[in-house]
C-alpha positions in Angstrom: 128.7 73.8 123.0 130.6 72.5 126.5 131.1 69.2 124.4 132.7 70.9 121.6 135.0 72.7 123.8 136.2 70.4 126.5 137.0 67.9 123.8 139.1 70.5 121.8 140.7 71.2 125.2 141.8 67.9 125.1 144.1 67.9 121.4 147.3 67.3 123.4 146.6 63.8 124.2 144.8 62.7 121.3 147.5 63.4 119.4 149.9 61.3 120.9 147.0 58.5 121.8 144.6 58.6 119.4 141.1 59.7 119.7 139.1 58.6 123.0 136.1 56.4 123.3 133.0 57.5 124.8 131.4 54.8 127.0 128.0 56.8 128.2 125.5 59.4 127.3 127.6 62.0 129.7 130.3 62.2 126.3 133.3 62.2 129.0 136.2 61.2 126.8 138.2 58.2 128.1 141.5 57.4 126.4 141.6 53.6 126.8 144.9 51.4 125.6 144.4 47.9 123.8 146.5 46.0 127.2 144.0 47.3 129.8 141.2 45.2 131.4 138.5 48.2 130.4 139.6 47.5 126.6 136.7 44.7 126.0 134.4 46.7 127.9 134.2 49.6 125.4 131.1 50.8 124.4 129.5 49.2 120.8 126.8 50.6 119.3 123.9 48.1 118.6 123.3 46.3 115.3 120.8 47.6 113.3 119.4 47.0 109.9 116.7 49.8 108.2 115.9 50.5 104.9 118.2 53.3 102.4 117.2 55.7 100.0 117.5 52.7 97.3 115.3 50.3 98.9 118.1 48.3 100.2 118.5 46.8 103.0 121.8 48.4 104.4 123.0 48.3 108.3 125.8 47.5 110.4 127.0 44.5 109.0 128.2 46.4 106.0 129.7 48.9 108.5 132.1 47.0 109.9 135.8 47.6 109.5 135.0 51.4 108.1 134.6 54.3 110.6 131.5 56.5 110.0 129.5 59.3 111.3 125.7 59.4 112.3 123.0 61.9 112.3 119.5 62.1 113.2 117.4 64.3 110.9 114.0 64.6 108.9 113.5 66.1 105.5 110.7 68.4 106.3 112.9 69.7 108.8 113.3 73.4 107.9 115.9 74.6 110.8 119.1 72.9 112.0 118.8 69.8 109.5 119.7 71.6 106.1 123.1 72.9 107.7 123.7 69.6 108.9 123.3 68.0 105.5 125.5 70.8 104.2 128.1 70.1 106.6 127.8 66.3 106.1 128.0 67.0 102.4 131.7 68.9 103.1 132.5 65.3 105.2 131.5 63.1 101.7 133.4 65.4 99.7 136.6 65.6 102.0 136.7 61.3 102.0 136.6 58.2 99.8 133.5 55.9 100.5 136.3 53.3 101.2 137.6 55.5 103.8 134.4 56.9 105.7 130.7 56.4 105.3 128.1 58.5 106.3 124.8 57.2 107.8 121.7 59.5 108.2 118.9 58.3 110.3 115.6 59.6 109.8 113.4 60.7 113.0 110.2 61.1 111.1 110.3 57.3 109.3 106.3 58.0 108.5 107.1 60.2 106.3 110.5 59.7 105.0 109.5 56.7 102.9 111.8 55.3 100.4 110.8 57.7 97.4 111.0 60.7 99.3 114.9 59.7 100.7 115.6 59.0 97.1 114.0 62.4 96.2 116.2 64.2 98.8 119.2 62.4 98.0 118.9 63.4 94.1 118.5 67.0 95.0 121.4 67.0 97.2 123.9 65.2 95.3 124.3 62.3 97.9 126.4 59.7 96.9 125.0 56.6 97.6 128.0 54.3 97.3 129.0 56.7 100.6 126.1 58.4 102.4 123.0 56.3 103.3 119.6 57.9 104.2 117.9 55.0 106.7 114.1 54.7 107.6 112.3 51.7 109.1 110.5 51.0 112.5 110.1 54.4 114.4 110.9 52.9 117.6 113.3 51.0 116.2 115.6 54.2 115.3 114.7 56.1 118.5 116.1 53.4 120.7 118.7 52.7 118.6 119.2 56.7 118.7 119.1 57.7 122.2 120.3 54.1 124.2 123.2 53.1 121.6 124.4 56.4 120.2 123.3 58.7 123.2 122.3 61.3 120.6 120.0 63.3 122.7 122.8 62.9 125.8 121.7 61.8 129.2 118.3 63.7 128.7 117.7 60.8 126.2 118.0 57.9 127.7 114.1 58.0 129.6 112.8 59.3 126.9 110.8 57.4 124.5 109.8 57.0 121.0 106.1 59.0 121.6 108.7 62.0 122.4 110.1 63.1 119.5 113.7 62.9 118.8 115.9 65.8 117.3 119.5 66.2 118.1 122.1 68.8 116.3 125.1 66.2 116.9 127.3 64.2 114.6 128.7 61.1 116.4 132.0 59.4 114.8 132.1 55.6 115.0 135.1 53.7 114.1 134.9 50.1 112.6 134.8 47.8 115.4 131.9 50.4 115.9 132.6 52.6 119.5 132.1 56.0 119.6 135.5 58.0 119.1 133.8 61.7 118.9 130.6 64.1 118.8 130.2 67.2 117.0 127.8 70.0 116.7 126.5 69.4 113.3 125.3 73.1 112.7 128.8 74.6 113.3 131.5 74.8 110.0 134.4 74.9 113.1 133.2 71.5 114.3 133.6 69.9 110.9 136.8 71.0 110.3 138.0 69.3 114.1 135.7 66.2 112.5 137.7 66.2 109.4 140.9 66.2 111.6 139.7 63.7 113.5 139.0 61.3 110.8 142.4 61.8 109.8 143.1 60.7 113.6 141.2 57.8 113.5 142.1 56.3 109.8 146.1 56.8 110.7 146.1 55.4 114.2 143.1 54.0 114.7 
């Protein structure tokens, strides 16, 4: 994926200044400092509230101050989905729920009620202290999907919520909640530059 590999190209710099933010559905990296003028103009994903796999209400309020990472998926879904809850599942085990949290946002809300979340969780062994399974208002989650965390790219953003959303990317979130990096879900070599990125991000910041 062109993503994957131009941001790998980039591990000189991020380790000397930390991971980059990513202001726009293009993904161009932009390493930003705290004294310039651009700093307050970062990027934020939107707040949000939807429903977990417990029935709770659970959203970015009680994200804040924790970096996390994001999918989109569905639990029918019988392609790219399963791998990415498998990866996701090496990200839960790799981290303390103090450390990261793990948010997956379903794309078919109509069907992914509360019971069958739960049901999926259970069979997966999804920690629920750590990893939360959201559904709510279909249009809701698509524009919260494709306008705040550009999950379908640029392609996504004139898209709308009659046009069904499925994206194979994993997007890291830090806890004043900007994007920091994107990752091919289905791919075992993107989680282990996720899991070094987390590292990244929960040294430096």
């Amino acid at each position: 994926m062109i993503i994957s590999v131009g941001l790998t190209a980039c591990h000189s710099p991020k380790k000397t200044e930390g991971l980059p933010f990513f202001n726009s559905a293009s993904f161009s990296p932009e390493w930003i400092s705290s004294n310039d003028g651009a700093f307050g103009q970062i990027h934020t994903i939107a707040p949000f509230q939807f429903i977990d796999q417990n029935g709770v209400l659970f959203g970015s309020e009680q994200l804040k101050g924790t970096p996390y990472v994001a999918d989109f998926f569905f639990t029918l879904c019988p392609s790219i989905c399963p791998k990415m809850t498998s990866n996701l599942a090496e990200i839960q085990n790799s981290f303390e729920a103090s450390e990261v949290q793990l948010v997956s946002f379903s794309v078919m809300p109509w069907a992914d009620s509360v019971t069958v979340l739960r049901d999926y969780a259970e069979a997966r062994a999804i920690d629920d202290k750590q990893w939360h399974l959201l559904t709510g208002d279909t249009d809701a989650i698509y524009t919260l999907a494709r306008k705040s965390f550009f999950a379908e790219k640029e392609m996504g953003l004139n898209k709308n919520s009659n046009e069904f959303l499925h994206t194979e990317n994993f997007i890291l979130v830090d806890g004043s909640g900007r994007i920091r990096g994107v990752y091919n879900g289905t791919l075992s070599l993107e989680m282990k530059r996720l899991k070094e990125d987390l590292q990244i991000l929960l040294t430096s910041g």
